[in-house]
TORMITI-535293 format. One line per field, with one value per residue (C-alpha): residue in three letters; residue number from 1; y negated, z negated, x negated. Coordinates in Angstrom, 1 decimal. Example, Ala and Ser with C-alpha at 12.3 -4.5 7.8 and 13.67 -1.06 7.14 Angstrom:
<rs>
type = (ala|ser) .
seq = (1|2) .
c2 = (4.5|1.1) .
c3 = (-7.8|-7.1) .
c1 = (-12.3|-13.7) .
</rs>
This chain:
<rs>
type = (unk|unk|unk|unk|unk|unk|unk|unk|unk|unk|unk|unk|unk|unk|unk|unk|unk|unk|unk|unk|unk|unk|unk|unk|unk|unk|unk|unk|unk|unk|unk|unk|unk|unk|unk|unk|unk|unk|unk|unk|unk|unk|unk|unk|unk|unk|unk|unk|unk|unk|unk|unk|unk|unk|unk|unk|unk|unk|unk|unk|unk|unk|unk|unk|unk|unk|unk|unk|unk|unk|unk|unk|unk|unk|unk|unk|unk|unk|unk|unk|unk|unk|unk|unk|unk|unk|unk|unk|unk|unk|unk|unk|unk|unk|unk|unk|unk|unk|unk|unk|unk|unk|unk|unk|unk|unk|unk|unk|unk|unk|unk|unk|unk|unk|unk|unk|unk|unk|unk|unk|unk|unk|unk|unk|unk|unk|unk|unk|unk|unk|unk|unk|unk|unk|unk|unk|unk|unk|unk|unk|unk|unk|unk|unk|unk|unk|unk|unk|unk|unk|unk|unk) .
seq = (1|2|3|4|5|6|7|8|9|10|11|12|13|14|15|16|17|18|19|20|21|22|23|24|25|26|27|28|29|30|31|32|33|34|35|36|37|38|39|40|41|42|43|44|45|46|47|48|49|50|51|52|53|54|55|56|57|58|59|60|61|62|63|64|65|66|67|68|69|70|71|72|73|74|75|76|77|78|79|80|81|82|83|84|85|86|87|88|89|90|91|92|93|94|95|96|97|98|99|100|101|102|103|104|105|106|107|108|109|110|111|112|113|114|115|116|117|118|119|120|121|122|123|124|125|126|127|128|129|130|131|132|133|134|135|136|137|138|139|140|141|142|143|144|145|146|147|148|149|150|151|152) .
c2 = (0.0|-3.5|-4.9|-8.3|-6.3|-4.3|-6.9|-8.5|-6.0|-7.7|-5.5|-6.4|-4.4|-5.8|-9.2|-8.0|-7.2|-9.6|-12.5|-10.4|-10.1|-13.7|-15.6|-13.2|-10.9|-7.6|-6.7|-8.0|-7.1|-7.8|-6.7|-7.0|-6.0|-2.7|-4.5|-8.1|-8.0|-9.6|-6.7|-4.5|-3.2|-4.8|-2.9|-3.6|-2.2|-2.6|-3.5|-3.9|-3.3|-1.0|1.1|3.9|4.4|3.8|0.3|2.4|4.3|0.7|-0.3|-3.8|-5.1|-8.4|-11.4|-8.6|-8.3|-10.2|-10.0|-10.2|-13.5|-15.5|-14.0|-15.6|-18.8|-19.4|-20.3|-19.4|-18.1|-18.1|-16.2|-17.2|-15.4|-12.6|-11.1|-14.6|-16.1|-12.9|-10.6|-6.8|-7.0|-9.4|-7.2|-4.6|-6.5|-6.6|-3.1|-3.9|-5.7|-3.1|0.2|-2.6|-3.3|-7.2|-9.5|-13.0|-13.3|-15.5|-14.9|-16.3|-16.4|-15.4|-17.7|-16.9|-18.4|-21.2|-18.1|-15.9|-12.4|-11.4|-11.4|-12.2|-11.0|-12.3|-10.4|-10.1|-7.6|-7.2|-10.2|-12.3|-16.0|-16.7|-18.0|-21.5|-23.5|-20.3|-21.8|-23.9|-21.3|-21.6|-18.9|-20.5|-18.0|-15.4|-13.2|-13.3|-15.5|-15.7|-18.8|-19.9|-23.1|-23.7|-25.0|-28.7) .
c3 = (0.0|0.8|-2.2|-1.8|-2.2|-5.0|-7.2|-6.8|-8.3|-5.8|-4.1|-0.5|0.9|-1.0|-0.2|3.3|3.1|1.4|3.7|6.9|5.7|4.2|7.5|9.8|11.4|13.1|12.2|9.9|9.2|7.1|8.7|6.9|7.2|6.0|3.8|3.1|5.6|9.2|11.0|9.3|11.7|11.3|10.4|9.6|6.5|5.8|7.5|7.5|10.3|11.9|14.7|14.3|12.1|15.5|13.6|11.1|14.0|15.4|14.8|16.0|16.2|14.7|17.0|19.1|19.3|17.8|14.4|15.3|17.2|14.0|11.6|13.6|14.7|11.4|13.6|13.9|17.2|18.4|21.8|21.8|24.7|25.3|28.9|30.3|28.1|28.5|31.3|31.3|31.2|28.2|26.6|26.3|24.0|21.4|21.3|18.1|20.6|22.8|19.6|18.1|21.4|20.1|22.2|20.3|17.3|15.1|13.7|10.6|9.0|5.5|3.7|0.5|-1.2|1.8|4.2|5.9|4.9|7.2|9.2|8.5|11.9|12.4|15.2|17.3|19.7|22.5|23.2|20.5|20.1|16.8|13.7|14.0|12.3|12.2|14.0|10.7|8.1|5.2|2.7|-0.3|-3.0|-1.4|-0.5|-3.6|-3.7|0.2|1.6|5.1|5.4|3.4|-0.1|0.3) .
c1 = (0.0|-1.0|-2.7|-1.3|2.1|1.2|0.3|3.6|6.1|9.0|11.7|11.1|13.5|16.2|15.3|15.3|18.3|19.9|18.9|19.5|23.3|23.6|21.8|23.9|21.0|21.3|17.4|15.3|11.5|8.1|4.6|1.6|-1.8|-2.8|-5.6|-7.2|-9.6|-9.7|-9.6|-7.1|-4.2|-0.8|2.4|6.1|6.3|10.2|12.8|16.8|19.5|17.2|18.9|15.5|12.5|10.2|8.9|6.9|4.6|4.1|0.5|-0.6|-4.5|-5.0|-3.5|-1.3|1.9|4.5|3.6|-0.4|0.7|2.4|-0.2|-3.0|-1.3|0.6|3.0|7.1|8.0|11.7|12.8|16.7|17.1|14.5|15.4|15.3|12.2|9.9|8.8|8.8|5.3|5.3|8.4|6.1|3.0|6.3|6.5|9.0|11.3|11.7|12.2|14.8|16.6|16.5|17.9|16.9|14.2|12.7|9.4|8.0|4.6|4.4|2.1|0.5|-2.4|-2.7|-3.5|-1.0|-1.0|2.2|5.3|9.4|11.1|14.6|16.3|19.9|20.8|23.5|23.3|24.4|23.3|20.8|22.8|23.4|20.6|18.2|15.4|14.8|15.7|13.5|12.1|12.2|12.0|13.5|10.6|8.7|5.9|5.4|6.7|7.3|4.5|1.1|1.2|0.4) .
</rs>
């Protein structure tokens, strides 16, 4: 287990699912790195809504795929609309896109420490639209003592 994760004695996957339900998400997900260092593979290590239990043989190298992306950049990404924002060819870099059948995501950096150690997926599928207001949804407390910007 992920020793940034051990140390915090939070429920995750009940946080997970609490805010997938409340903000109206199909899919919800947290990847983290398997360890502190720079090079340690990234996986999604829980997640609610799922349709299969494909996310848990993903395994992304630092700065690929979705997660790998928002870890490095610290950045949120949001595809409203994937099949007209992304190519096949980039579909398949987001290999948790494709197991999910998501339609529209939000990804969000999990910050910690003023570094970020992880992931928050936001996900719809068939089609639907995000949640109104979801580009700008906010952590808070909800995921323990990640947040979803550095600590100024």
């Amino acid at each position: 287990m992920n020793s940034v994760i051990a140390s915090d004695y939070f429920d995750y996957q009940a946080a997970l699912d609490e805010i997938r339900v409340t903000e109206r998400f199909d899919f919800a997900a947290i990847a983290l790195p398997e360890d502190d260092s720079h090079c340690a593979i990234i996986k999604w290590k829980y997640a609610s809504g799922n349709i299969n239990n494909r996310y848990r043989m993903i395994v992304l190298r630092p700065g690929k795929g979705l997660a790998g992306l928002v870890i490095r950049t610290g950045a949120r990404k949001v595809i409203a609309d994937i099949e007209s924002e992304l190519s096949q060819n980039d579909k398949l870099g987001y290999p948790i896109v494709l197991s999910e059948v998501l339609t529209a995501m939000i990804a969000i950096p999990l910050w910690k420490n003023n570094r970020v150690y992880g992931a928050l997926l936001l996900g719809q599928r068939e089609g639907r639209p995000l949640p109104a207001g979801s580009e700008k949804f906010r952590i808070q407390s909800r995921l323990g003592s990640f947040t979803d910007e550095i600590n100024k």
